[in-house]
N, C-alpha and C positions, 0 to 999 in steps of 0.2 A: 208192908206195914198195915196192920190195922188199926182204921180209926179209933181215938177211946183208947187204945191202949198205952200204959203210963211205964214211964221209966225214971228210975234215979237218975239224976244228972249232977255233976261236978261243975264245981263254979274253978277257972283261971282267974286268977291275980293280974290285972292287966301289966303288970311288968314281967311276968311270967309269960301270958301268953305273949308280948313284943318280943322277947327273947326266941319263942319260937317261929313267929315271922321273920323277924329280921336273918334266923337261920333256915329258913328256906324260902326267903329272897334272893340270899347268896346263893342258895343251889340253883334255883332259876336261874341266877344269871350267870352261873359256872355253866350251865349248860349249853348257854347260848353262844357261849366263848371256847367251847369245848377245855373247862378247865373241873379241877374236881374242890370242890369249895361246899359250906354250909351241910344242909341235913332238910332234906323232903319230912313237910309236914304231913302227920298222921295223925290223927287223934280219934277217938271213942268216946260216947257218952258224955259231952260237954253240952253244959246251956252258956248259949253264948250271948246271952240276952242282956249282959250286962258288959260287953266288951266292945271296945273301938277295933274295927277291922279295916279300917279305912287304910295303913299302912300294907295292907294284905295282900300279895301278887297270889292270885286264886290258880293261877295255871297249875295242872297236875296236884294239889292239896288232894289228900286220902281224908274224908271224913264221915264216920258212922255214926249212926243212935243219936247223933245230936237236935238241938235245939237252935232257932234261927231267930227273934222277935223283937217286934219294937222296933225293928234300927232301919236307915236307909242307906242302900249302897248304890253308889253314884261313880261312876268314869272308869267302872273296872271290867276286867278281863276274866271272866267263868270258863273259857275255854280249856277242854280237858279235865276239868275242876271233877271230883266224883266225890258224891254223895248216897250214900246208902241209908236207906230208915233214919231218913233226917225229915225235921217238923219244920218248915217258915211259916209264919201266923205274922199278920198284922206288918208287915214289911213293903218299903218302897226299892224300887227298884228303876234305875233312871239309867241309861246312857251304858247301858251291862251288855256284853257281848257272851251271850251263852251259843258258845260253839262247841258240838261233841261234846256237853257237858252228861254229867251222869246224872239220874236223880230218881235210881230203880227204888221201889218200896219206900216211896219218901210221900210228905202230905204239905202243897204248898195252897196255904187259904187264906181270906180276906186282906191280900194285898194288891197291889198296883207296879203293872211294869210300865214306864214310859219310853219311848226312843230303845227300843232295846232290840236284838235280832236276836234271832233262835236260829239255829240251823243244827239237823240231824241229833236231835237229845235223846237219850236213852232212859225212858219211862217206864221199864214192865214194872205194872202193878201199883202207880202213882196215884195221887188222891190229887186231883186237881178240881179245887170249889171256892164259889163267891171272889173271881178274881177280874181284875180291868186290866185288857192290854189296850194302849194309847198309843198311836205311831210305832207300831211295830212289825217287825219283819218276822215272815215265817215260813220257813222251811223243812219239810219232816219232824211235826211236832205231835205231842202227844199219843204217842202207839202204845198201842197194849196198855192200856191205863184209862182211868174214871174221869170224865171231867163232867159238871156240873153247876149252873149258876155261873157262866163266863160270858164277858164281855167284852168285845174285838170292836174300836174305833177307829178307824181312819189306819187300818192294817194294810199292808199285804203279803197274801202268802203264794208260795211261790212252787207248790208241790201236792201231793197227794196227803194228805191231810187225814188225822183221827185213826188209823191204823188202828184196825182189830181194834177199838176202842167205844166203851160204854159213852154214849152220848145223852144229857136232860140241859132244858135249858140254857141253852147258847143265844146268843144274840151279835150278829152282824151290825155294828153304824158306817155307814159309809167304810165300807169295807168291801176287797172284792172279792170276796169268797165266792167260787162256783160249784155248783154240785158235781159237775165232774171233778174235783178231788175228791172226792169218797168213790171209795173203792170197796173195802170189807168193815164191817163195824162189828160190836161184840154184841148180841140183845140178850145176852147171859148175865154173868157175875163173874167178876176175876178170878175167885174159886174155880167155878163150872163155866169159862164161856162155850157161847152158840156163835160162830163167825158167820155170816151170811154179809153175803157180793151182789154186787148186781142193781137189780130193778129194788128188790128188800132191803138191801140196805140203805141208799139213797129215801127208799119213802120212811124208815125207822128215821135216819138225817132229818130227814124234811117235817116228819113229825115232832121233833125233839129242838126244832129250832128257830130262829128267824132273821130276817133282812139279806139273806143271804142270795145269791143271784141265780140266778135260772141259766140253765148251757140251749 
């Protein structure tokens, strides 16, 4: 995804789109029952900015080109969930278990995760800026992708961290981030990256960042 770039979006009728949750809640949970029931949601090019999703079992959902804002989602399950050249702006995010979530070519900015885990997310090419994670767990996050103006309080992470990944402006609070998780970082651009390891990448890290703890 590139920033700035604008797309037509299509408004759902909220009884329009509860018809299509409610049918791939029942596939969800035909599946789990090994029964064949409801219809896996897909969808393309919606702004969902005016929609309650709060009925929404996000497991395995297929969703491209969309639009995410304004809303807050609270007590829910992202796991599997994949997102392609999807926007989140202005979103809260509490109590979300983003596992193996997808979120290649997608741009998530000026919101706030609280209580939330990450583990192993698929970012090539993600826009991540001006965000707050609060009590959160992290595991294999942000590879291959931009992050920018982010804020990690009272985190922890549990891995190798930033993957071939463009680093500005990070900030560590009471968080234990160590320099040994960086490993490779990108000092290129997602178009053209330059990957460098080692002693270089850790000082581009350590230049590009702060509070974060010494090995």
């Amino acid at each position: 995804m590139k920033v700035g770039k604008l797309k037509t979006m299509k408004q759902l009728k909220q009884k329009e789109l509860d018809l299509l949750i409610d049918n791939h809640n029942k596939y969800i949970e035909a599946l789990q029952n090994d029964e064949s029931a409801g219809k896996k949601l897909i969808l393309d090019e919606v702004d969902f900015s005016n929609n309650d999703l709060s009925k929404l079992n996000f497991v395995d959902v297929y969703i491209t080109s969309s639009n995410f804002k304004n809303a807050i989602l609270e007590n829910v399950n992202l796991g599997g969930a994949k997102f392609y050249e999807c926007t989140f702006s202005n979103m809260t995010f509490r109590n979300v278990n983003f596992g193996k979530t997808v979120l290649d070519f997608s741009l998530l900015t000026d919101s706030t995760f609280d209580n939330c885990s990450f583990t192993k997310i698929n970012s090539n090419e993600t826009y991540f800026q001006d965000l707050n994670f609060n009590n959160c767990t992290m595991d294999d996050v942000f590879s291959n992708s931009k992050t920018s103006h982010i804020q990690f309080e009272n985190c922890i992470f549990n891995g190798i961290e930033f993957w071939e990944c463009i680093i500005s402006n990070i900030t560590f609070i009471r968080s234990d981030f160590h320099t040994d998780m960086i490993s490779k970082v990108n000092k290129g651009t997602l178009d053209e990256p330059i990957i460098v390891d080692g002693k270089e990448a850790i000082s581009i890290f350590k230049s590009n960042s702060s509070g974060y703890l010494e090995v």
